[in-house]
Every structure is written in C-alpha cells, then in structure tokens.
N, C-alpha and C positions, 0 to 999 in steps of 0.2 A: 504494500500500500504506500504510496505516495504521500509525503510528507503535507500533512493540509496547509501549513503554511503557502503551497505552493497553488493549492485548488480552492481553496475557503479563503475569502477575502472578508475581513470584519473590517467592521465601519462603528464611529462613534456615534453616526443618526441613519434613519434610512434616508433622508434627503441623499439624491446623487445617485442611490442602489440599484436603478434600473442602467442606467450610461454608466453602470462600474460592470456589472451582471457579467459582460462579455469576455473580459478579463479572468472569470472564475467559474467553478459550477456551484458554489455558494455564495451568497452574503450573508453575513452573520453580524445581528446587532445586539449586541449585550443586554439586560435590561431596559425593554421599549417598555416597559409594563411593572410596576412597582409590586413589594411582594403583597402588600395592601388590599390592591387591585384582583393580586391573580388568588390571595382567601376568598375574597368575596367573590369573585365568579363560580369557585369551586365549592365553595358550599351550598351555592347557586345550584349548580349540575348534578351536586348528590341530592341535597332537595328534590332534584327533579328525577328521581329516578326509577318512579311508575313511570316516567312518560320518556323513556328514552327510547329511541328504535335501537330496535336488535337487529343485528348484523350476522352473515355467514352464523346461523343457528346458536345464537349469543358468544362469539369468540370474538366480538367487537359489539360496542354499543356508539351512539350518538344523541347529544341534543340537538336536534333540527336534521333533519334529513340530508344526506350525502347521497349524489348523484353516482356515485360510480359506482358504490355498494348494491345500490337498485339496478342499476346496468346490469354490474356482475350477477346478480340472484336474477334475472329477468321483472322486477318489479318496478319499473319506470313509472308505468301507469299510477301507481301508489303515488311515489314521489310528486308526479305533477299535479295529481289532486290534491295534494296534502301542503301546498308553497304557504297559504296565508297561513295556517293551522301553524304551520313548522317554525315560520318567520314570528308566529305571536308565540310561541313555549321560548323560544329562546330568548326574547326580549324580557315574556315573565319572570324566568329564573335568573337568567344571566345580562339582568339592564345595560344596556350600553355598549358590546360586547359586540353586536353587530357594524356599530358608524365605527368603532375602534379599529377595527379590522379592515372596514372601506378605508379610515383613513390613513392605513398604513399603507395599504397601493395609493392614495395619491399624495403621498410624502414617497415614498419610493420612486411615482413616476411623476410627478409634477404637471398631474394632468387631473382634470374632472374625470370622479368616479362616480360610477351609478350602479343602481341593485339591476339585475340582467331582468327583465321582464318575464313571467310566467316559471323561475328558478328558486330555489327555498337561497335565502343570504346565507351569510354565513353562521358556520354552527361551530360546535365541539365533539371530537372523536375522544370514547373514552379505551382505551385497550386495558384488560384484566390483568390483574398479575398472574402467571403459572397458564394463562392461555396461550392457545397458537403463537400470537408475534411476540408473548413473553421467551416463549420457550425458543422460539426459531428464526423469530426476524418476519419481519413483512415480507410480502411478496417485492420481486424487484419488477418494477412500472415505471413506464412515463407518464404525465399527467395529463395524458391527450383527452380522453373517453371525454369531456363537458365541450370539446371545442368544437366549430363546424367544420367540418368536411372541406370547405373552400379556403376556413381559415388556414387549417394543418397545411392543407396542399401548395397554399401562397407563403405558410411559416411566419404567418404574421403574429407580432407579441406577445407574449401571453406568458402569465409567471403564478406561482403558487405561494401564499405567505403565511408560514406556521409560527403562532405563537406559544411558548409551552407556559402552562399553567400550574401545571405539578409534575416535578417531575417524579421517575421512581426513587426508591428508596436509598440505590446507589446513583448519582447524580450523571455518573461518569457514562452509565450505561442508557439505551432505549434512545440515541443518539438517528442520527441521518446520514446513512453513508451514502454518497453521490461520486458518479464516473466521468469521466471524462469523456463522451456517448452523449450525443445528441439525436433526437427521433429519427428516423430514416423511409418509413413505413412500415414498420412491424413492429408489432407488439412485443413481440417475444426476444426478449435478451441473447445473444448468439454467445459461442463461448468467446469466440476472439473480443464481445465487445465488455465480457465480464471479464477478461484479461486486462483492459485497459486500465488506465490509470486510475484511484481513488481515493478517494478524503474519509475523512471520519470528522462530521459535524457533531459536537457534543452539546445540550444546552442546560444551561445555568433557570432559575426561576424567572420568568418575565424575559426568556431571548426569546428573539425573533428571529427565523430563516429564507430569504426569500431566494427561490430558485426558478431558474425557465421553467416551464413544463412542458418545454421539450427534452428533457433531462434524467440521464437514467437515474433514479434513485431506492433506495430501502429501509423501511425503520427500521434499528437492529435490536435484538432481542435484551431482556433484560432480567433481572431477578429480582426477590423481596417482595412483598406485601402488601405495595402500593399500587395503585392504577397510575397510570400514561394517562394526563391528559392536557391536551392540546386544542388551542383553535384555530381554524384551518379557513382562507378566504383564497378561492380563484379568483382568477381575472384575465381579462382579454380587452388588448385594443382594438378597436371597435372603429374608430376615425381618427382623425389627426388629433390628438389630448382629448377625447376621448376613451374611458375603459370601461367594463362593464363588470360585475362580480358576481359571483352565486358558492354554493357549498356541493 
C-alpha cells in the first residue's frame, strides 16, 4: 500500500477541495463537525431506531433511505415512494444534519447546491459491530449507481462527502481505503486495478472525506462494540455552479 501521504491530501477547510480533488483520490478535512455536534446527531439516530431501514437483511441499517442499497436489493420502487417520509425522519431525529451536509458540497465546490428532485437528501449509514463490513470490509465500489447514464458517459463531476459521526471503538480502524482506479465502465474491480496503488483514509470524530465517485473505494473492517456511523451526501454537477444532492 502506498504511502497516503502521497494519495490523501488533507486540507485545513473544505473551501478549495473540489480544484484540489484531482491531485489525490482523497481529501480529508479534520474536524468539519464539533464533537458536540456529532452526540447530538447520534443520539438523534439511536432514538431513531424503530424507524431505520434495514439493509442487505439487517447487516447495515440507515436513517433516511440510500439509493444504492434499494438498487442492490431490487427495491427502488420503495425508495422513490418513501423521499418526503425519508427526508422528514431525518430532519426529526437528526435537525440540521441534512443543509450541513448540502453545505459541505458547496464549501467544497463553490457553487449553489440543491436537494436532487424526487431523491431522499441526505441520511446516515449505521454499520453493526461483528456484522459483515465489521468483520470483512465493504464491498469494493464506485459511487456511480445514483448518476445518469449521460452523466457517467460524458464523466461529468460528481463527488461523494462522508462525514463520521462515531467512530468505532478503535478509532484507527473502519477507515476508507481508496485506489488509485478511476471508473472505466465496469462495475466490477479487475485484479490489475486492485493491484494498483492505495491509501488508507482513517477518520478522527467530526472528519470529513470527500472523494470522486468515480473512485474505486472500501470501508474497511473493524472490531469492538461500537457501531460505524456516518453521514453520507452525493452530488453531481448538474450546470455550470450548479450541483445537485441526494443519499
């Protein structure tokens, strides 16, 4: 693995983080988010935790609805009935949590941002401790499945911005490793391009990650007692300053 100094570029604000982006397959901002900030969302999302969806047959859960999770299960249909329902549990639990997250694409790109039309905003992913991606890591993806079709094929902008809210038990661990692999049209990782170069992004309480999503990446596994959780805003430019976000 590649030393991350060389593939993770960290920034003291995200101002600048999209015209740095191309430089790195990470940007990594320290504390965007005070530890204040990320109790009170969290106690937010355990509160809420009749009402989280279930994922891959509870081996991930979420506040607000994630679009690639419904992809991958075949339940789209769900998702897009559910945008206002999805968009109001997470404002109930977690106030604020959504414009926070729009406003950290447009500090990153310096452009007006807006909720994508008929898409749930942004949510929170909670991963279990001693589940699947505790024990093994996430699946290795790019962050393509929300984009359109004309976007992917033209490779117009588009970036993913995860903020961590808890992390697990060991701090060091349930990290981001990203490659040096940018989309091509296939889904599926080859060996030579899991040969490539890689980083290991670690996050602190309150960092921020913001990466292409054209970018091959993996949450990596972790241990202890705690849940992973994170909240996760896509985005896509849309026209000239211009973006648009959804979960």
């Amino acid at each position: 693995m590649q030393a991350d100094s060389d593939l993770v570029l960290r920034l003291p604000r995200l101002e600048g983080a999209l015209e740095a982006l191309p430089r790195a397959c990470a940007v990594h901002v320290a504390q965007s988010f005070d530890a204040a900030t990320c109790a009170r969302w969290c106690e937010g999302v355990y509160a809420a935790k009749d009402e989280w969806t279930h994922d891959f047959d509870g081996e991930q859960f979420s506040l607000g609805r994630a679009f690639y999770t419904h992809l991958e299960e075949g339940r789209s249909k769900a998702y897009f009935e559910d945008v206002a329902a999805s968009d109001a549990r997470v404002e109930k639990h977690v106030p604020g949590l959504q414009a926070a997250m729009r406003d950290l694409v447009a500090r990153a790109t310096g452009a007006r941002v807006v909720a994508r039309r008929g898409w749930c905003g942004p949510g929170v992913h909670v991963f279990p401790p001693a589940a699947p991606v505790a024990q093994r890591g996430g699946v290795v993806h790019f962050d393509t499945e929300g984009l359109a079709a004309r976007h992917v094929a033209a490779q117009r902008p588009a970036i993913t911005v995860v903020a961590m809210l808890q992390t697990p038990e060991n701090a060091d661990e349930g990290g981001l490793k990203v490659w040096d692999v940018l989309y091509t049209g296939e889904d599926e990782a080859t060996g030579e391009e899991l040969a490539r170069p890689s980083a290991l992004v670690t996050y602190a309480l309150g960092d921020v990650v913001l990466i292409d999503s054209y970018r091959l990446h993996q949450i990596q596994p972790f241990t202890g007692a705690r849940e992973r959780i994170s909240a996760t805003v896509h985005a896509a430019q849309v026209d000239a300053g211009l973006w648009e976000t959804w979960f």
